[in-house]
C-alpha positions as CSV (number, residue, x, y, z in Angstrom):
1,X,-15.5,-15.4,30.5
2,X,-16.6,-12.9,28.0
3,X,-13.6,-10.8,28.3
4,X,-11.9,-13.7,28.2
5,X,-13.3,-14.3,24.4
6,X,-13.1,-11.5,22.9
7,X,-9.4,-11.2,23.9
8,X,-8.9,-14.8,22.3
9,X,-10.8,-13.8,19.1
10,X,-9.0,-10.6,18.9
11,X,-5.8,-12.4,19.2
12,X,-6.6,-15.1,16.6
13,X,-7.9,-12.4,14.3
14,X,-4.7,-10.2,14.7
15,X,-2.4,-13.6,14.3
16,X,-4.5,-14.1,11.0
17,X,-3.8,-10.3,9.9
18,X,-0.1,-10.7,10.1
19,X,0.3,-14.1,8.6
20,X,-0.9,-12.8,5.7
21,X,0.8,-9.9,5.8
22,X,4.3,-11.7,5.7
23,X,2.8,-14.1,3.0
24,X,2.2,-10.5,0.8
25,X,5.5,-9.5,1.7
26,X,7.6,-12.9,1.0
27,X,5.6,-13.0,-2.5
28,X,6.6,-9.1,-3.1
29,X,10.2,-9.4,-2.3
30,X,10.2,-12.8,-4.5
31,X,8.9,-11.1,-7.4
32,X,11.8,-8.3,-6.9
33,X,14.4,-11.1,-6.2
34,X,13.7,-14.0,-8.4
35,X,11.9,-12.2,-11.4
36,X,12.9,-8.8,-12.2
37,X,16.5,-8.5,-10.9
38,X,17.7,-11.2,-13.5
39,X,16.3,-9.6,-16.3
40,X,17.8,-6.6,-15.0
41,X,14.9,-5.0,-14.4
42,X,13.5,-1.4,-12.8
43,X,10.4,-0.4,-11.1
44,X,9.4,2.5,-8.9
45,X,8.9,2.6,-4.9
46,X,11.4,2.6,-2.9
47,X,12.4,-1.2,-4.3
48,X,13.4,0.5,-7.5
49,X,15.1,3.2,-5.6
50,X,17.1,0.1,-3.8
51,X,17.4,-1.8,-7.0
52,X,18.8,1.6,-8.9
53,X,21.7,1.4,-6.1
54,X,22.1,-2.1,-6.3
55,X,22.6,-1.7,-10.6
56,X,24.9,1.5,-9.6
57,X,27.1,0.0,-7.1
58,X,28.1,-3.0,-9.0
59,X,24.9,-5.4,-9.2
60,X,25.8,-9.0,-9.4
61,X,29.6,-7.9,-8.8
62,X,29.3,-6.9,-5.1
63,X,26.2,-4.3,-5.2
64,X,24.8,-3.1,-2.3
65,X,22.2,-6.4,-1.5
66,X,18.5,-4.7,-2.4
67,X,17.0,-5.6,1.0
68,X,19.5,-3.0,3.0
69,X,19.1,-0.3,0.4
70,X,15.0,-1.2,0.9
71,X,15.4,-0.7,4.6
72,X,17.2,2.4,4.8
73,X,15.7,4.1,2.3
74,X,12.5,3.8,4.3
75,X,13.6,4.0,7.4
76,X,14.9,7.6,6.5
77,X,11.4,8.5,5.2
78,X,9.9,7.2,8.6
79,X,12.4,9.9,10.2
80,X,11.5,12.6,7.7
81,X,7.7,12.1,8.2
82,X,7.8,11.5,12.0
83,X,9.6,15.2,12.6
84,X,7.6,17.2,9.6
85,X,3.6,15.3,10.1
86,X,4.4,14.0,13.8
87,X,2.4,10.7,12.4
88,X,3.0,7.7,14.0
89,X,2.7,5.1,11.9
90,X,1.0,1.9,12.4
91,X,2.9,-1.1,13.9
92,X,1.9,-3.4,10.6
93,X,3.6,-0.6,8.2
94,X,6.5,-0.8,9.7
95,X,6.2,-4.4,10.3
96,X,5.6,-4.9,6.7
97,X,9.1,-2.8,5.7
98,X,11.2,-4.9,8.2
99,X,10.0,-8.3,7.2
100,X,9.9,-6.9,2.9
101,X,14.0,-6.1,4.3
102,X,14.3,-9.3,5.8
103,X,12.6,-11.5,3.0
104,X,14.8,-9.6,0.1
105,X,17.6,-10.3,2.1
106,X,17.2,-13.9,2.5
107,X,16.3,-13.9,-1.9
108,X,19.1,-12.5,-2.8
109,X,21.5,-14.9,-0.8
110,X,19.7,-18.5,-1.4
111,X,17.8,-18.0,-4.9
112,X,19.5,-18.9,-8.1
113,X,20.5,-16.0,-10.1
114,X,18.5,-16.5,-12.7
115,X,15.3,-19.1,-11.4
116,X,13.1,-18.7,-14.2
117,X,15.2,-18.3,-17.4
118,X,14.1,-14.7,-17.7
119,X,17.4,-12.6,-18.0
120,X,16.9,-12.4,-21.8
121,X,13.3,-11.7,-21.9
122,X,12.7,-8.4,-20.1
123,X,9.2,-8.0,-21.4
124,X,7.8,-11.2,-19.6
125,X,10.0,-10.4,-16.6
126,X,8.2,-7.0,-16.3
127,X,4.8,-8.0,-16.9
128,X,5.3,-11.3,-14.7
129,X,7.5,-9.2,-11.9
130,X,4.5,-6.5,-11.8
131,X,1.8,-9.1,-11.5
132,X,3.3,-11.0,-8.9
133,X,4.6,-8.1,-7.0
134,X,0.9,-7.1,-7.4
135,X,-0.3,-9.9,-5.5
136,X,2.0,-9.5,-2.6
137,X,0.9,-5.6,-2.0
138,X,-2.8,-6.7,-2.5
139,X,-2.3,-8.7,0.8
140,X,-0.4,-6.7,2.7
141,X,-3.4,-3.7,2.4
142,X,-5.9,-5.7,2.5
143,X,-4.3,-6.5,6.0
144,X,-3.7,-2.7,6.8
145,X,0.1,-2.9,6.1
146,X,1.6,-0.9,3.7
147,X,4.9,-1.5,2.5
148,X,5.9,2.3,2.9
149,X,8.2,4.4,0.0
150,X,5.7,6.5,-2.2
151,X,3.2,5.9,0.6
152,X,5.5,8.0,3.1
153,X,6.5,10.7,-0.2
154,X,2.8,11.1,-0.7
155,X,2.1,12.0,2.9
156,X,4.8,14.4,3.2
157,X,4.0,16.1,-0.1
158,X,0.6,16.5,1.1
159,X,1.7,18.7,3.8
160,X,2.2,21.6,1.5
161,X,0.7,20.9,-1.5
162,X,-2.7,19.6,-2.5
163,X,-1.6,17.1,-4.4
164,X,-3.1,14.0,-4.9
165,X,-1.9,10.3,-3.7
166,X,-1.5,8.9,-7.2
167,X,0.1,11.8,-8.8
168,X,2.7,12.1,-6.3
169,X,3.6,8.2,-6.6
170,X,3.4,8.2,-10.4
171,X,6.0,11.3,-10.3
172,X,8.2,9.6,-7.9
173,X,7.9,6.1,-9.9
174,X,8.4,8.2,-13.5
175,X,11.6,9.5,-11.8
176,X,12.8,6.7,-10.4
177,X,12.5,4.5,-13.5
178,X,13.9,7.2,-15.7
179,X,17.1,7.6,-13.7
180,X,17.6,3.8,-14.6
181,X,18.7,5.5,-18.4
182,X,21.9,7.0,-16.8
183,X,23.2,3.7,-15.4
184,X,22.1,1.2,-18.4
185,X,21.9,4.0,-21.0
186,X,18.6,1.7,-23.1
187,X,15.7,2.8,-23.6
188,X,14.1,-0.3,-23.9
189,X,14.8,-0.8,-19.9
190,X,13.3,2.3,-19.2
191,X,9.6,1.4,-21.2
192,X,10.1,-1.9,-19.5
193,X,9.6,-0.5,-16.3
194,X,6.8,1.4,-17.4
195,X,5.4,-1.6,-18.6
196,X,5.8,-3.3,-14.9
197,X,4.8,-0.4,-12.8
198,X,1.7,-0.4,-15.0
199,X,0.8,-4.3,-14.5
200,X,1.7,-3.9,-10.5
201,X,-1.0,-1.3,-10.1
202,X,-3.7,-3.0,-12.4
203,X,-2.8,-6.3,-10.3
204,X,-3.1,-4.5,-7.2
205,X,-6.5,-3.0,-8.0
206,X,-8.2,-5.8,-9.3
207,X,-6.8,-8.0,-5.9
208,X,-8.5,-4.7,-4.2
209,X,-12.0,-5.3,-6.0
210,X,-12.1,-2.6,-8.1
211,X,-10.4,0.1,-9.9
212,X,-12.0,2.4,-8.3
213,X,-9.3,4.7,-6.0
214,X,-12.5,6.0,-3.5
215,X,-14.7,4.6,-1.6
216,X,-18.4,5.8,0.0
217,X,-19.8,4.6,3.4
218,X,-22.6,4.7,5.0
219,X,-22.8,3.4,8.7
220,X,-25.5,3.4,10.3
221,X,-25.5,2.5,14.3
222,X,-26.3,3.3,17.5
223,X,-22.3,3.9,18.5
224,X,-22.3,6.5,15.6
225,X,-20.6,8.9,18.3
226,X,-17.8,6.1,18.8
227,X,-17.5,5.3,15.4
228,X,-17.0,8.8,14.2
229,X,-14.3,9.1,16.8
230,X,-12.7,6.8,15.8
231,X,-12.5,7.3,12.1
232,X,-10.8,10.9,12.6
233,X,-8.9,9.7,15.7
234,X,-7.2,6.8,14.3
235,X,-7.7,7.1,10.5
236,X,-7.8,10.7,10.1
237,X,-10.7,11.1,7.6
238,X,-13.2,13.3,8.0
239,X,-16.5,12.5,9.1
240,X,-20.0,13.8,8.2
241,X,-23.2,13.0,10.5
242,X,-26.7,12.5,8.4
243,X,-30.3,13.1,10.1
244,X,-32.4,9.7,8.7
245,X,-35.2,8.1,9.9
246,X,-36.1,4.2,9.5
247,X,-39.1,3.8,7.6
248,X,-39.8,0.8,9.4
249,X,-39.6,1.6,13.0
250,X,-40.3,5.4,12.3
251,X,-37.8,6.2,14.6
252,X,-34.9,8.8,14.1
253,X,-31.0,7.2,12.9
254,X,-28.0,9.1,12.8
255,X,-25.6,8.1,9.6
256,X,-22.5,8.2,9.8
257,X,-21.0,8.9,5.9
258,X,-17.1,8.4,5.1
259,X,-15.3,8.9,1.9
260,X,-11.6,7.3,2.0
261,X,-9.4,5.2,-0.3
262,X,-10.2,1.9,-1.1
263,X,-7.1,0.6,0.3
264,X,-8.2,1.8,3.5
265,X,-11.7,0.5,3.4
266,X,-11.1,-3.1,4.8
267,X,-9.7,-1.0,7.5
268,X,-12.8,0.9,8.6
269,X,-15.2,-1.8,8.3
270,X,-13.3,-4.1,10.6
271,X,-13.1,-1.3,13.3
272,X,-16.6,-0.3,12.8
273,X,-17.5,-4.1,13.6
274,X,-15.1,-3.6,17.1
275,X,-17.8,-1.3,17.8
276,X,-20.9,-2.9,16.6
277,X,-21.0,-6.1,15.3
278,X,-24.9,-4.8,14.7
279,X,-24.0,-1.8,12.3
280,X,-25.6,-1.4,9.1
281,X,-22.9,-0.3,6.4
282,X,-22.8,0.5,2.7
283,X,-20.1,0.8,0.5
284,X,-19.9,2.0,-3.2
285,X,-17.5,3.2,-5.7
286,X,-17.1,6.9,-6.7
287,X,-15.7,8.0,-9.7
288,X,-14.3,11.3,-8.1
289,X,-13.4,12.6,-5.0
290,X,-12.7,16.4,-5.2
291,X,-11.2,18.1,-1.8
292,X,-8.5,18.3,1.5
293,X,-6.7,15.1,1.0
294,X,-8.1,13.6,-2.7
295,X,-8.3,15.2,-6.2
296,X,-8.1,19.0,-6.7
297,X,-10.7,19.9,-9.1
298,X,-9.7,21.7,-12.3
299,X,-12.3,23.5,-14.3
């Protein structure tokens, strides 16, 4: 009978995970579709790689649809990063790049092509297109999905060079949005997707708690052997063991301290509770995070 529950709560929980998942990624291909393309709009990622092919192939006059270029574009980083890292990535990133495919897709082919009145007013279309988008990330990692792109660039990267996450993604969205010059030859559309890219991640980080990109934990528990496991096993960050004592029982605890990125803190804490629903966990902010996998520190 026990089994029995915690295989039904585990199910229900999982259900949950991915419901809100495709909610993120319906409300992030939305904001692609019915905001930003009719204003003729850019952004970085591998959407604005998709929407730069869409503009270049012909756009509203037969362009390749945004949802296919989406798809393949990260499905040939999925290759790339399987044969150079060996990673096998989780089943809700690439859940959350097949359904983003799917949702853009569907978009493109029902929505009006121009919903909101917005294809003269590329300023609200890019702060507007960036919030929502925004939102529909913010679910997806809360969740543990991840809608791939600079995600997949940023891992590979990291393979050679100590480069950090957010300088890798703010090179590859830089390029991507400048290329968009060459095919509208404004300005103006270039400094609006500057302008979109730079709501998006403020959206995404305040949906995240925060704009913090680190995170400290402390987990303190009897499985700390388990938990430790798990955390370089599954989420491959590196784990230190403390010596402590409770003050109250005067009996020795081993602590179990983390440092990872915030997105992938909702992560650890619900697979620390797998283990022990009993464990005692702290988690703050840091302003820094110098090292193998963050920041590179520069005197």
């Amino acid at each position: 009978m026990m089994n029995v529950k915690i295989s039904g709560t585990s199910i229900r929980k999982t259900l949950k995970e991915y419901l809100f998942i495709t909610i993120g990624v319906f409300i992030y291909a939305f904001a692609w579709v019915g905001i930003i393309v009719p204003a003729d709009g850019i952004g970085g990622g591998a959407s604005g790689f998709a929407l730069l092919v869409y503009y270049a192939t012909g756009g509203v006059n037969g362009g390749v649809p945004i949802g296919i270029s989406f798809f393949l574009i990260n499905a040939v980083l999925l290759i790339a990063a399987g044969f150079i890292l060996g990673a096998k990535f989780g089943a809700k990133t690439i859940y959350s790049i097949i359904m983003i495919s799917l949702a853009m897709s569907f978009f493109q082919s029902f929505l009006p092509d121009n919903l909101f009145d917005l294809g003269g007013d590329k300023l609200l279309s890019a702060i507007l297109g960036g919030a929502v988008s925004g939102i529909g990330v913010g679910l997806c990692l809360m969740q543990g999905g991840s809608t791939g792109g600079s995600d997949i660039v940023a891992m590979i990267v990291n393979k050679y060079r100590n480069v950090s996450y957010g300088k890798v993604v703010m090179a590859t969205d830089f390029t991507i949005i400048g290329c968009s010059y060459f095919i509208f030859d404004s300005i103006s559309t270039v400094i609006y997707g500057y302008v979109l890219v730079a709501t998006f991640s403020y959206t995404v980080d305040a949906l995240l708690a925060g704009n913090k990109q680190s995170a400290q934990i402390f987990i303190m528990s009897e499985k700390y052997q388990e938990i430790a496991d798990m955390v370089t096993g599954s989420l491959h960050r590196g784990v230190t063991i403390l010596d402590g004592t409770g003050w109250y029982t005067k009996k020795p605890v081993k602590v179990v301290m983390v440092v990872c990125r915030k997105t992938e803190a909702n992560i650890l804490l619900k697979r620390v509770k797998e283990f022990d629903s009993n464990a005692f966990i702290t988690m703050g902010s840091v302003m820094g995070v110098y090292g193998q996998g963050f920041d590179t520190f520069r005197k």
